[in-house]
C-alpha positions as CSV (number, residue, x, y, z in Angstrom):
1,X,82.7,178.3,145.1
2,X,80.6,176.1,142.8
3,X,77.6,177.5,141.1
4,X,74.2,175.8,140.9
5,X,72.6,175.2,138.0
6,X,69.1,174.8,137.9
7,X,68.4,171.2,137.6
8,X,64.9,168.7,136.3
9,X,64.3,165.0,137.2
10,X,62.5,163.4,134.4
11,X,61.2,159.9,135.4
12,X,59.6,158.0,132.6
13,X,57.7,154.6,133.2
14,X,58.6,151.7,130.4
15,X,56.3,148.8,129.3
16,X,56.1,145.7,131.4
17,X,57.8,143.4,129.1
18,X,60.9,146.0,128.9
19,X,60.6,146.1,133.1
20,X,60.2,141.9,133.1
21,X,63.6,141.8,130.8
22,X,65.6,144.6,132.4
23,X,64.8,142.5,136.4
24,X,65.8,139.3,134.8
25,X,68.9,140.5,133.0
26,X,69.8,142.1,136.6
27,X,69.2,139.2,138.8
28,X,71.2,137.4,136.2
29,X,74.1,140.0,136.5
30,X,74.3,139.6,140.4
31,X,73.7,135.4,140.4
32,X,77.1,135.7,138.4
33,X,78.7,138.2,140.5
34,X,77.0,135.8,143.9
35,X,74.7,138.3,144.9
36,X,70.9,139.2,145.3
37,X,70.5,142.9,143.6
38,X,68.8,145.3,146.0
39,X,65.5,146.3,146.0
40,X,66.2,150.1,144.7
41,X,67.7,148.6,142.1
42,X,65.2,146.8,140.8
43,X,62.8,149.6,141.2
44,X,64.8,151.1,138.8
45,X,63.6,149.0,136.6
46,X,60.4,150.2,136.3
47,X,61.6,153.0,133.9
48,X,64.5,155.7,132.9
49,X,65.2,158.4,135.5
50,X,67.0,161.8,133.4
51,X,68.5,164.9,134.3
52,X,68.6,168.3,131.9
53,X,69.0,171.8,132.8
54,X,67.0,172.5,129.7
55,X,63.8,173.8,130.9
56,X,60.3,172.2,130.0
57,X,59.1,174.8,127.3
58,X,62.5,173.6,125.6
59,X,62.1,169.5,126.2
60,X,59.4,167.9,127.4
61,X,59.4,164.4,129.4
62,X,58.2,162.9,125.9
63,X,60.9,164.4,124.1
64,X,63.7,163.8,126.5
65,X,62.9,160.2,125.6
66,X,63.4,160.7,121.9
67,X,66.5,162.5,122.5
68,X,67.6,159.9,124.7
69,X,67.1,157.5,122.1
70,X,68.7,159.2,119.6
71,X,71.7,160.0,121.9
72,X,72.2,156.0,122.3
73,X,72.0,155.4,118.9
74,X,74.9,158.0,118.2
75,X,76.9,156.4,121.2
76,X,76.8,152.7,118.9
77,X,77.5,154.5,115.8
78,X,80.9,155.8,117.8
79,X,81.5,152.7,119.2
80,X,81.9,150.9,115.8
81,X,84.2,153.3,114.3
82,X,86.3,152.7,117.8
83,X,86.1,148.8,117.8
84,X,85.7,148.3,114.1
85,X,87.1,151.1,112.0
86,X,90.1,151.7,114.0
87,X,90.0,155.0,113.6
88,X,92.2,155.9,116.4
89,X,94.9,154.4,115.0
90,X,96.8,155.2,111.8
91,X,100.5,154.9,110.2
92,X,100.7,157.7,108.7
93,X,102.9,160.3,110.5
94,X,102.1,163.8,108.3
95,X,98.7,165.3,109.6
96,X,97.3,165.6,106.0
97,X,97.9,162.0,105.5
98,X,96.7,161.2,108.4
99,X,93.3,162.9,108.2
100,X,92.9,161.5,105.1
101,X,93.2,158.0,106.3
102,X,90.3,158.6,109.3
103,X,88.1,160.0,106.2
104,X,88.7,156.8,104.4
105,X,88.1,154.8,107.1
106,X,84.5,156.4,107.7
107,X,84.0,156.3,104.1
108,X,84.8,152.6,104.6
109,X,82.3,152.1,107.5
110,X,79.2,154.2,106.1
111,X,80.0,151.7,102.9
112,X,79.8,148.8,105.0
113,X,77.0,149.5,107.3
């Protein structure tokens, strides 16, 4: 049997210019695909829609955006070591040599970005 875990919707409301360029990017996605995107999605784009479990004397709406935020900037910053820095890769065979090839690679990156 699964447990439940207590759950919150957070639904946040964006400006209109970030609305205006989120419907336009989407009805430009689905022209390219041939389609016409459905009204619930572009609903959506009124604003970001977030699940926690945390409870609201732990995160507010307000700071379930910032986290948010935060959380997507981390997401690039992993992204470019992936795509850039290579750092799943090595040629290196011994583990010590290996992890000191991922530190110089991240030394590498934070050096230049």
């Amino acid at each position: 049997m699964k447990e439940r875990v207590d759950a919150r919707l957070i639904a946040v409301r964006i400006p209109q210019a970030a609305t205006d360029r989120r419907r336009r990017q989407l009805r430009e996605s689905a022209r390219k695909h041939g389609r016409q995107p459905s009204a619930e999605r572009l609903a959506l784009c009124n604003g970001n829609v977030f699940i926690t479990n945390a409870p609201e004397t732990l995160l507010t709406p307000k700071e379930s955006v910032v986290m948010a935020h935060a959380r997507w900037q981390i997401e690039l910053v992993f992204k470019l070591w992936k795509s850039h820095g290579r750092i799943a890769t090595w040629t290196a065979r011994r583990p010590y040599a290996i992890l000191c090839h991922t530190y110089a690679k991240l030394l590498a990156m934070l050096i230049q970005h």
